[in-house]
C-alpha positions as CSV (number, residue, x, y, z in Angstrom):
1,X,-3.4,5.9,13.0
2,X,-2.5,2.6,13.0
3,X,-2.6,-0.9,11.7
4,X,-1.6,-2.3,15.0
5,X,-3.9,-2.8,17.2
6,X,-5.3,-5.8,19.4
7,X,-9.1,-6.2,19.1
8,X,-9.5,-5.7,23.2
9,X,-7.0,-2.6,22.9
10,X,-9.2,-0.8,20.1
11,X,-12.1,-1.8,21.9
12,X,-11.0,0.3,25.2
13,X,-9.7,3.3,23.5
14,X,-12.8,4.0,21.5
15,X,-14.5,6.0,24.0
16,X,-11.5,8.4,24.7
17,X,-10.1,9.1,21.0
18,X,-10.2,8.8,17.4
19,X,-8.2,5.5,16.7
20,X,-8.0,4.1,13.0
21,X,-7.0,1.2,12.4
22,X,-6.4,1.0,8.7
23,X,-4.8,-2.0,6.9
24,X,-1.5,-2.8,5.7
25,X,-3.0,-2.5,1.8
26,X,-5.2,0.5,2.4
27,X,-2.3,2.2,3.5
28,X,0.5,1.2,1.3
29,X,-1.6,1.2,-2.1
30,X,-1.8,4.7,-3.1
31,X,1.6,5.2,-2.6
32,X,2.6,2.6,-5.4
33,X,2.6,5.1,-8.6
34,X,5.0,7.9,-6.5
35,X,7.2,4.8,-5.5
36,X,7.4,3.9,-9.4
37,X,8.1,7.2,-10.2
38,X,10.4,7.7,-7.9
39,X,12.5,4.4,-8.4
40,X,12.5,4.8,-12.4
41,X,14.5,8.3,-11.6
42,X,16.9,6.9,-8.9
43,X,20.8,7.6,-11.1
44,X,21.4,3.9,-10.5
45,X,18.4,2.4,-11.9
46,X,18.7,5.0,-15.3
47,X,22.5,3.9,-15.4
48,X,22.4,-0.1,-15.0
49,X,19.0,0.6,-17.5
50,X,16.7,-0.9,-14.9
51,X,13.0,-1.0,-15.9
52,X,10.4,-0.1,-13.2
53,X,7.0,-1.3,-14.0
54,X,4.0,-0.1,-11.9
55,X,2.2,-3.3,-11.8
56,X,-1.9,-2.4,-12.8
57,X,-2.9,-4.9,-10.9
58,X,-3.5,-5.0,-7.3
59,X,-6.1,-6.2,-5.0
60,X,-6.3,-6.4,-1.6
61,X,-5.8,-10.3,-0.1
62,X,-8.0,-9.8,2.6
63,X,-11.7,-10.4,2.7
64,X,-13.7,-9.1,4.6
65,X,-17.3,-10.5,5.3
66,X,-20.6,-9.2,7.0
């Protein structure tokens, strides 16, 4: 898997493997809550009483049209 691939690239490959090529949001988004959850915990953040907010709020900037 990756999110780095030229068009022409992806293009060649598709007849000899399974190639995804899966955004940078796709990717990173569901890791936001166990990031979160992770940060709040960290023994610096609890001692300097540093809040960790999960934004609610996310969308993906790129659009994609048909």
């Amino acid at each position: 898997m990756t999110a780095d691939v030229r068009y022409h690239a992806f293009q060649e490959e598709s007849d000899n493997i399974a190639l995804v090529d899966a955004g940078h949001f796709e990717t990173e988004h569901p890791a936001v809550g166990t990031m979160a959850r992770f940060l709040g915990k960290s023994p610096q953040v609890v001692k300097e009483r540093v809040a960790v907010i999960e934004s609610k709020k996310s969308n993906n900037p790129v659009n994609y049209f048909r």
